[in-house]
N, C-alpha and C positions, 0 to 999 in steps of 0.2 A: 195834258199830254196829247199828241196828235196823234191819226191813226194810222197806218201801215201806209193808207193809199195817199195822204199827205207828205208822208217823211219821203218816199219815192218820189214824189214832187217837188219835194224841196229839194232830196239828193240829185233831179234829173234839170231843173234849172241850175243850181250853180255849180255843176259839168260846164267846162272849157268849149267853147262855141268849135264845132268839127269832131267832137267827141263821137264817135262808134257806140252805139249801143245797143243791148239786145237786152230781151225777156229773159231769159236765163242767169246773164250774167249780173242783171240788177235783182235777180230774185236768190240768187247767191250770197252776194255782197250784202246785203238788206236782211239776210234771212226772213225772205217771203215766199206765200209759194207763188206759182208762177202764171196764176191767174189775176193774182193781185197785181204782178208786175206788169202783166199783158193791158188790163186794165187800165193804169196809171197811165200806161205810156200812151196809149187811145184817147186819153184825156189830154195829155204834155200834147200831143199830136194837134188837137181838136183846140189849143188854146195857142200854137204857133211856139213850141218851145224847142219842140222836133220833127226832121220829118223823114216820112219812109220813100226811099229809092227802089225802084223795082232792082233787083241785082244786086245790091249795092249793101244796103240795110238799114237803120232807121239811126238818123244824125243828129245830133245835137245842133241847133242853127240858133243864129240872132232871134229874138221872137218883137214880131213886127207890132209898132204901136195902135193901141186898140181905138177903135173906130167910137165916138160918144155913145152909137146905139149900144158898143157891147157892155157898154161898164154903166147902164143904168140902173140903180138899186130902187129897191120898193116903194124906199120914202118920194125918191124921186117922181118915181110914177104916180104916186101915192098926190101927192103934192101938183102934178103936171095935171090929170084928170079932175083933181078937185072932190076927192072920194073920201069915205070916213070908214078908217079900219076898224074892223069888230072883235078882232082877234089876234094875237099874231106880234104884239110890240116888238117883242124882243129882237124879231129878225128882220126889223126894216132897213136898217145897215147892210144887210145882204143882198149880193148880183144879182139879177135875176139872171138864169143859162137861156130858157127857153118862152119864149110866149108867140102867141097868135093873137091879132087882133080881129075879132067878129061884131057885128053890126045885125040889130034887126028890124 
């Protein structure tokens, strides 16, 4: 079963490209509350699904295709650096969102 901040995800991607949408009205429809929705939609935003207009309100848009860096998963790097994992198998199929690379 997926969780609350998923199915918002799911429900705010396959919404109609021009679709209007707010915190409120997806945490109605969804039966969430509305931190949850706020959340999601910070997320749908931050991953090109939607975006917020000053005035206007936060739109459902085309979501624009991902660049190779963003869709690197762990094995990848895993594999690219030439590193041996100590821990962790399960989730090498998984994006990475965030990293830094440091040097010393």
């Amino acid at each position: 079963m997926s969780t609350k901040h998923e199915q918002i995800l799911d429900y705010i991607a396959n919404l109609a490209v021009g679709k209007k949408i707010s915190v409120r009205s997806i945490a109605k429809h969804l039966k969430v509350s509305e931190g949850t929705a706020y959340r999601a939609i910070k997320v749908a935003e931050s991953t090109g699904f939607v975006s917020t207009i000053a005035r206007v309100g936060t739109i459902r848009i085309e979501q624009k295709p991902l660049n190779p860096i963003e869709s690197v998963t762990f094995k990848t790097l895993v594999d690219l650096i030439d590193a041996k994992v100590l821990g962790g198998q399960a989730g090498m199929d998984k994006k990475l969102d965030k990293f830094v690379i440091g040097a010393m």
